[in-house]
N, C-alpha and C positions, 0 to 999 in steps of 0.2 A: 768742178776741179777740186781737189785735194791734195795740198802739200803738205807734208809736215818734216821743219826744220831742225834739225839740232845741233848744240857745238858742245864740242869737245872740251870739260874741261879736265887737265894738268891737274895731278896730287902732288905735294914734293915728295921729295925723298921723307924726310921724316916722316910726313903723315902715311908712307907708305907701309914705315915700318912700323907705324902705329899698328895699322889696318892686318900688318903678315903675326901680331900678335895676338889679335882678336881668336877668340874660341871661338867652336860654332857647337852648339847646343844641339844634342843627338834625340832630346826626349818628345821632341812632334810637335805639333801646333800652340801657339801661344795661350794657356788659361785652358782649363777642361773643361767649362759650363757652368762653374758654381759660380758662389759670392758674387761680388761687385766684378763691372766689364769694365776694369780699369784703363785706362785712356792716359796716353803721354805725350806732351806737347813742346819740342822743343821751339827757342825761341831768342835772338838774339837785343834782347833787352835792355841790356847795356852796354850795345852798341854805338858808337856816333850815330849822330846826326838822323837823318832821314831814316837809316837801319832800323834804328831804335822804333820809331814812330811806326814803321814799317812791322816790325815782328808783335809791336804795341797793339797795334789791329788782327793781326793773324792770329794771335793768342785770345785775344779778346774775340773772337768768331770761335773759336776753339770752344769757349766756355759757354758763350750761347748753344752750340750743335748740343751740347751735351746736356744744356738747361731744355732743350727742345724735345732730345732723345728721351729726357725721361718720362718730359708730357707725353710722350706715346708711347710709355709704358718700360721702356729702358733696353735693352738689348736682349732680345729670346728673354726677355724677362726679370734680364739681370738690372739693378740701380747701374749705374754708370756713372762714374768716380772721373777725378780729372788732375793730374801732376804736372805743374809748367816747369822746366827746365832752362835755365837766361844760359844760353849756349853763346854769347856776345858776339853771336854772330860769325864764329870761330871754327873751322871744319876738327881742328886738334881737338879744342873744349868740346865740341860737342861729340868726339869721338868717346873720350875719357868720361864724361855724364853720362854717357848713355849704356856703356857698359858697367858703370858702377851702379847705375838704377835697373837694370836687367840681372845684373848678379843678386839683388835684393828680392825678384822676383818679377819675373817676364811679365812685361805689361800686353792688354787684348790688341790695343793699336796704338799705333804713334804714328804724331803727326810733327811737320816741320813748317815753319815759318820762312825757309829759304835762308839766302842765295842757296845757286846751284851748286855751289862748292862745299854744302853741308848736307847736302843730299849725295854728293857724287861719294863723302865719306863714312856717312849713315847705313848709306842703304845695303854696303855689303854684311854691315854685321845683324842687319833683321833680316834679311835672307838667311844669316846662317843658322839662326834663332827661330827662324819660321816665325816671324811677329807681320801680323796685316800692317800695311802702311800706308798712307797717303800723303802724297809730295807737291808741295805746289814751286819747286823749285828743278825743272825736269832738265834732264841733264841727256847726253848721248844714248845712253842706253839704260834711263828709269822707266820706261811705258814698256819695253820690251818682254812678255810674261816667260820669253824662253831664259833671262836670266834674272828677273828679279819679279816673279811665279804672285806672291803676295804684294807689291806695291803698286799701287794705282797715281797716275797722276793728275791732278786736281786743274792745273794751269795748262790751257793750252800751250802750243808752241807758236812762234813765228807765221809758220806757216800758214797758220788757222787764219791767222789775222790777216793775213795778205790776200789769204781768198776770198776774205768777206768785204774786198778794195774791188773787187773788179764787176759785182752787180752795183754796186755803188757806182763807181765810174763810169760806165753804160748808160744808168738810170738819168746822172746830168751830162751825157754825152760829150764826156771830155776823152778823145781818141788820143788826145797825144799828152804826154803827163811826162814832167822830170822829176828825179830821183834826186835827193841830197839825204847823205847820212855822214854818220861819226865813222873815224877810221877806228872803234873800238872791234870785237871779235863780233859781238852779237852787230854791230852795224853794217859793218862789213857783209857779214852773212845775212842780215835784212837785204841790202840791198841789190844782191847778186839775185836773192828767189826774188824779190822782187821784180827785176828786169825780168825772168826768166818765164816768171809768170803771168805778168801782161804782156809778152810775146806772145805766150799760148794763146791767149783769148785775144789777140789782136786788137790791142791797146799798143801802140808807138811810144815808144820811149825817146823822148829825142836828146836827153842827155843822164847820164847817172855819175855822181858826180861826190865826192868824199871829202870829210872836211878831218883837219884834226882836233881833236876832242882839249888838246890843251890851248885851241889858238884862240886868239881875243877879237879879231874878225875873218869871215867867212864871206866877206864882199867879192872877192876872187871867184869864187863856187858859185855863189848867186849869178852875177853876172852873166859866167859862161853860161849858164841853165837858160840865162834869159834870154841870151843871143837864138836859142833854139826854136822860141819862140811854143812852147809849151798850152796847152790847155790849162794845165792845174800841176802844182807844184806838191810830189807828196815827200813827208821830211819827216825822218828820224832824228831824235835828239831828249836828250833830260837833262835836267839838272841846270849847270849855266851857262852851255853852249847852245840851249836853246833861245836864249835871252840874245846872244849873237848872231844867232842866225837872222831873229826877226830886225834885228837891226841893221843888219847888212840889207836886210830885204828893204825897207824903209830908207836907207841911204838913198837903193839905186831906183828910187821910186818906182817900184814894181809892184803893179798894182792886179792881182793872181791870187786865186781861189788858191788856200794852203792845203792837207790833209796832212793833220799830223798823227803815228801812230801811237800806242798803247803808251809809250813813253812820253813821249809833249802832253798824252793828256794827265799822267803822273809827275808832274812837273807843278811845286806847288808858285812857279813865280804866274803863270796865267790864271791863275784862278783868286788871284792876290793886287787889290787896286795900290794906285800910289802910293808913298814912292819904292816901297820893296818889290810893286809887282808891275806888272802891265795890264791888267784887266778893263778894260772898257777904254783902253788907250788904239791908235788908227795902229799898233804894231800889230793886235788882233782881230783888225777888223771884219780881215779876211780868213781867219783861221776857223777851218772846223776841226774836231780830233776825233779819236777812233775811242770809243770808249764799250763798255757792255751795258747792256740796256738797264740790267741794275743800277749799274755805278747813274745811273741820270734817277732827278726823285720824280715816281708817277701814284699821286694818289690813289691811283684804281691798283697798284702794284698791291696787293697783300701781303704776298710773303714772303715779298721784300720788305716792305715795312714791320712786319711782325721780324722779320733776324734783326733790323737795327733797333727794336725797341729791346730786343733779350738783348743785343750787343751793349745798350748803353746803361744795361744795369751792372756792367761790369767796367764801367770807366768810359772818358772819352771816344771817341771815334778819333782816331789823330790821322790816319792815311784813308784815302777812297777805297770804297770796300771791291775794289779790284785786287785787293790783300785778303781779302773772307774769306776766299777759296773754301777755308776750315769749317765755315759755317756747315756747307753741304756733306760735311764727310759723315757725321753720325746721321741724318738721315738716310745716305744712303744702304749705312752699316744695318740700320733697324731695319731695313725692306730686303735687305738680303738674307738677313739670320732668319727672318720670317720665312721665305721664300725658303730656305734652304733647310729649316725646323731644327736650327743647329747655330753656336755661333762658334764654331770649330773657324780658325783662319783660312784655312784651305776651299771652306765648302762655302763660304763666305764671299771668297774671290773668285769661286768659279759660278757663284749666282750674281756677284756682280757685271759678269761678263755679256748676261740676259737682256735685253729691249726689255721686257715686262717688269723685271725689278729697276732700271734706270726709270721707268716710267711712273711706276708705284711711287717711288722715293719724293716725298716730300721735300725737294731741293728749294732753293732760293736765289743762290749768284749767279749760276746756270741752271735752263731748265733740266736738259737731257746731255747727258755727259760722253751718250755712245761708244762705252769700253766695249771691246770685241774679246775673244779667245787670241787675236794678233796680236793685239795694241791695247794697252792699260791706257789711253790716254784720249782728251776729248775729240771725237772727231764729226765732223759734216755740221761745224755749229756757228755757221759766218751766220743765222738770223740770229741770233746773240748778241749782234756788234750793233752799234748806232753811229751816227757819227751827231755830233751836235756842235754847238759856240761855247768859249769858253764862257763861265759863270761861277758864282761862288761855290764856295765848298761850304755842306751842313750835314754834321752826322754822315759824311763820310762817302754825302752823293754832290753832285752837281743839280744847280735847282734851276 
């Protein structure tokens, strides 16, 4: 089964009129083949809080791909160069950056650090520029190549994730499973494919159930879930509603296999012991989460290991490298330019569309990223997921 999710996001007015000012560049593919394959990375830097730490890492993956890219000789042979841009996280700033670094002269690719609300206002002026892209912040219509022909997306979707819940569910023969998520847009939209998809595969849903994302308990939600009398509880949540949820859960002493997804396991309070966190406390006793088999550390991993040792020649690791995304996009770039005897952005993207150049590519966060000529974006990749306990964080994995 294959879903894949996405939501809509909203520009305002201004940013709109930003975007109805943007030119679009009539002179063909970004860079002719000479000099240096210059690489542009925007990145929300000076961002609050978690953002910061968050773009902290994507930039720093950013700059390993490119320290990698040249150990394998640099792009069609070009050195490969790298300019980070602190777009604070801002869809306006990063509009305005990015056109006043393209008027100084079209960079070979650009990459983004997210949210989706910096891609939804990015990506139409490198289509107009014909500049390669890769977005690990995918929006309604960034994997679509019938309108944005050059941008590839790096981050699965929703979807991805929820299909790699149901061999899992099977495997410990939990038939009936409840739903709790946040009433935000992405929760909402979790939890709807969610139901809709262990319907298909004939998983029982016995309750799906929504919490608000400002509230200080969620013991109401719990409960009803519990009355259902569920195999395994799977739950959406980040940040510090998930700190209430486990708490409500722990009130009604309910004592149920949790699954949490992509988000509880980017949640720095579980992987954090007393008193800021809950780590090794009876709130997590039962929690597994949905992570990528990178984000956990395996000795025998290589070249996962080898992206966090480049990673940490360039600073901390502050977020789990379910923020790299970036790591993978230059080698996929050097197996396509090869593949294509060109590193024209066009012949680029339509070799990254190939099984044989996804497979060549020296990747690291994901194996095989599965872009098609439909869909710029990963697909058929639930053995990618794990699910594990929570546990510390080191260099950017879970040990």
């Amino acid at each position: 089964m294959k879903i894949r999710l996405t939501t809509t996001v909203c520009a305002t007015a201004a940013l709109a009129l930003v975007l109805a000012g943007c030119g679009s560049d009539s002179g063909g593919s970004a860079s002719s083949g000479t000099g240096d394959y210059r690489v542009l990375v925007l990145g929300g830097l000076s961002a609050d809080g978690v953002l910061a730490d968050n773009a902290a890492t994507s930039v720093n993956s950013a700059k390993a791909s490119v320290d990698f890219a040249n150990e394998l000789g640099g792009v069609g042979g070009r050195k490969v160069t790298i300019e980070v841009i602190d777009d604070a996280a801002d869809p306006t700033a990063a509009v305005t950056k990015l056109r006043a670094a393209i008027s100084k002269g079209k960079p070979d690719l650009v990459l983004n650090s997210g949210p989706s609300t910096v891609a939804e206002a990015t990506l139409p002026i490198l289509n107009q520029n014909k500049i390669l892209s890769f977005n690990i912040g995918p929006t309604e219509t960034s994997s679509d190549p019938a309108k944005f022909p050059l941008n590839f997306d790096l981050s699965p979707g929703p979807g991805d994730q929820i299909a790699a819940y149901i061999p899992y569910l099977k495997e410990k023969g939990y038939a009936k499973v409840g739903i709790l998520h946040g009433n935000s847009s992405y929760g909402e939209a979790y939890g709807a494919a969610s139901e809709k998809a262990y319907a298909q595969e004939g998983v029982d849903v016995t309750a799906n159930k929504e919490y608000d994302v400002a509230a200080l308990d969620m013991t109401a939600q719990v409960e009803a879930i519990k009355a259902t009398r569920p195999d395994a509880l799977v739950l959406d949540a980040y940040g510090a509603p998930l700190g209430y949820v486990l708490k409500s859960i722990e009130k009604v002493g309910w004592d149920i296999p949790v699954i949490g997804n992509t988000s509880v396991a980017a949640t720095g309070l579980i992987s954090t012991p007393p008193p800021s966190g809950v780590l090794g406390t009876d709130q997590v006793k039962n929690l597994l989460m949905q992570v990528y088999a990178s984000t956990k550390h395996d000795a025998s991993a290589t070249a996962v290991n080898e992206a966090v040792a480049r990673m940490k020649k360039h600073g901390p690791i502050k977020a789990t490298l379910i923020l790299a995304y970036n790591y993978d996009a230059l080698p996929l770039v050097v197996a396509a330019a090869e593949a294509a005897g060109s590193t024209d952005a066009g012949k680029i993207a339509k070799a990254l569309e190939t099984p044989a150049v996804q497979d060549k590519a020296k990747t690291a966060i994901i194996n095989h990223y599965g872009f098609t000529s439909e869909a710029h974006h990963p697909s058929d990749i639930q053995k990618e997921f794990a699910f594990i306990p929570p546990s510390a964080i080191k260099d950017g994995q879970y040990q």
